[in-house]
N, C-alpha and C positions, 0 to 999 in steps of 0.2 A: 852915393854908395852904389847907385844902379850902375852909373857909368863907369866905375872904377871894374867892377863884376865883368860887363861887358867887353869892357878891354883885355883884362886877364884873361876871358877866355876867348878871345880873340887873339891872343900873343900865344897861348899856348896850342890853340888849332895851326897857327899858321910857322911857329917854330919847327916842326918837322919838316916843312918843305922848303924851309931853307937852305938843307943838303942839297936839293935838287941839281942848285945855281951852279954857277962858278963853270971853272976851264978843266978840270980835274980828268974825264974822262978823254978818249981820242976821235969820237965823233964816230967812229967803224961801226959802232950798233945799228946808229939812225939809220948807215946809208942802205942799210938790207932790212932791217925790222921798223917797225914802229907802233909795237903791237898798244901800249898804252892809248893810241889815239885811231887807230885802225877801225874801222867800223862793219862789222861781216857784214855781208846782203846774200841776199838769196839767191840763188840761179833758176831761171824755169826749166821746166823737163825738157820745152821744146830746145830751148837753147844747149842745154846739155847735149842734145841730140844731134846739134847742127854741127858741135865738136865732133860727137862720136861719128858721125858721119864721114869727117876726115880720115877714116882709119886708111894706113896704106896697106893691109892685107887683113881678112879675116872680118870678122864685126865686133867692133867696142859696146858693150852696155856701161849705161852713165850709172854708179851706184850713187852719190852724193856729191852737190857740189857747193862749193861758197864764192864771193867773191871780195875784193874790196879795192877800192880807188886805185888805179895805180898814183904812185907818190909823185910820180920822176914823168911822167906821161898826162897829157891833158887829154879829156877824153878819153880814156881809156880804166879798162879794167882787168885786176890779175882775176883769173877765175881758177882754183884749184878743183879738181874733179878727181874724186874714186872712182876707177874706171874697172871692167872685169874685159881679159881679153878672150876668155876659155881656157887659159892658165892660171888665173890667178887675179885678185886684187890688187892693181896698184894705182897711186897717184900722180898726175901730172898737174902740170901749167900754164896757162894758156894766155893771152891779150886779148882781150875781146874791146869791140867799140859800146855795146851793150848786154844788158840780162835777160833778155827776152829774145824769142827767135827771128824777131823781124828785125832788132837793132843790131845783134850781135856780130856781124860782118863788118869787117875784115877780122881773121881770126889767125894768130903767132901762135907759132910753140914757143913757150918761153924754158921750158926743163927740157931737161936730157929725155924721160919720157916722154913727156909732149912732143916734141922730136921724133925719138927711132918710133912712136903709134900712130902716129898721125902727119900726113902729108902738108899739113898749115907750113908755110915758110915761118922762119925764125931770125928775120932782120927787114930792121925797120928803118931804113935812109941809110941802108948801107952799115947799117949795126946788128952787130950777133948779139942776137935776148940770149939771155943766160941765166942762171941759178941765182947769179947777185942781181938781178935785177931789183931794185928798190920795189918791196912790198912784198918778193915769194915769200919769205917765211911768214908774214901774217896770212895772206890768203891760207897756207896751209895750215897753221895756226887754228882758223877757224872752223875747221873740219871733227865731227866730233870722231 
């Protein structure tokens, strides 16, 4: 009787992720999101800092930043940052090698902000980082 229990409610935990399976979907999600398996990490202040230091005109303050693995990129990390320029609140995107101020070099813009704020180049072996970049939307994602 135990084992009959066991099973049942072992068929009925694992019956809903049945749906999961199959070919149904077009894959477009994974290649920009993967927010189910994505995992935030922190940014230090210094590191935030070693961004906002790229500004090309004015001074960046780093308001909040998160990061997480880039997906598509070994060694590497998306780091999204709330940034204030003296205008306003906004967020960019960045490639960092690490989280901490000593690791974090070499540093991409991988957004359009990151971009026109910051002087970091934005190709990597001769590739323009862009907004689909595998992982922006989860870094930003993780921003509260």
């Amino acid at each position: 009787m135990k084992r009959k229990a066991i099973a049942i409610i072992t068929v009925l935990l694992l019956a809903p992720l049945s749906a999961c399976g199959g070919s149904a979907g077009t894959g477009a999600e994974s290649a920009t999101s993967s927010s189910a398996t994505a995992k935030c990490l922190d940014v230090d202040a210094d590191a935030q800092q070693a961004i906002a230091d790229g500004a090309t005109y004015g001074t960046l303050t780093p308001v909040e930043a998160k990061a997480v693995k880039a997906p598509a990129r070994s060694d590497a990390y998306l780091v999204a940052m709330k940034f204030n320029d003296g205008n306003g609140e906004m967020t960019g995107v960045w490639m960092t090698s690490g989280l901490t101020a000593t690791d974090v070099g070499p540093l991409l813009s991988v957004d359009g902000a990151a971009h026109q704020f910051t002087n970091w180049p934005n190709t990597i072996n001769g590739e323009t980082l862009n907004i689909e970049e595998p992982g922006v939307a989860d870094a930003k994602a993780c921003l509260s």
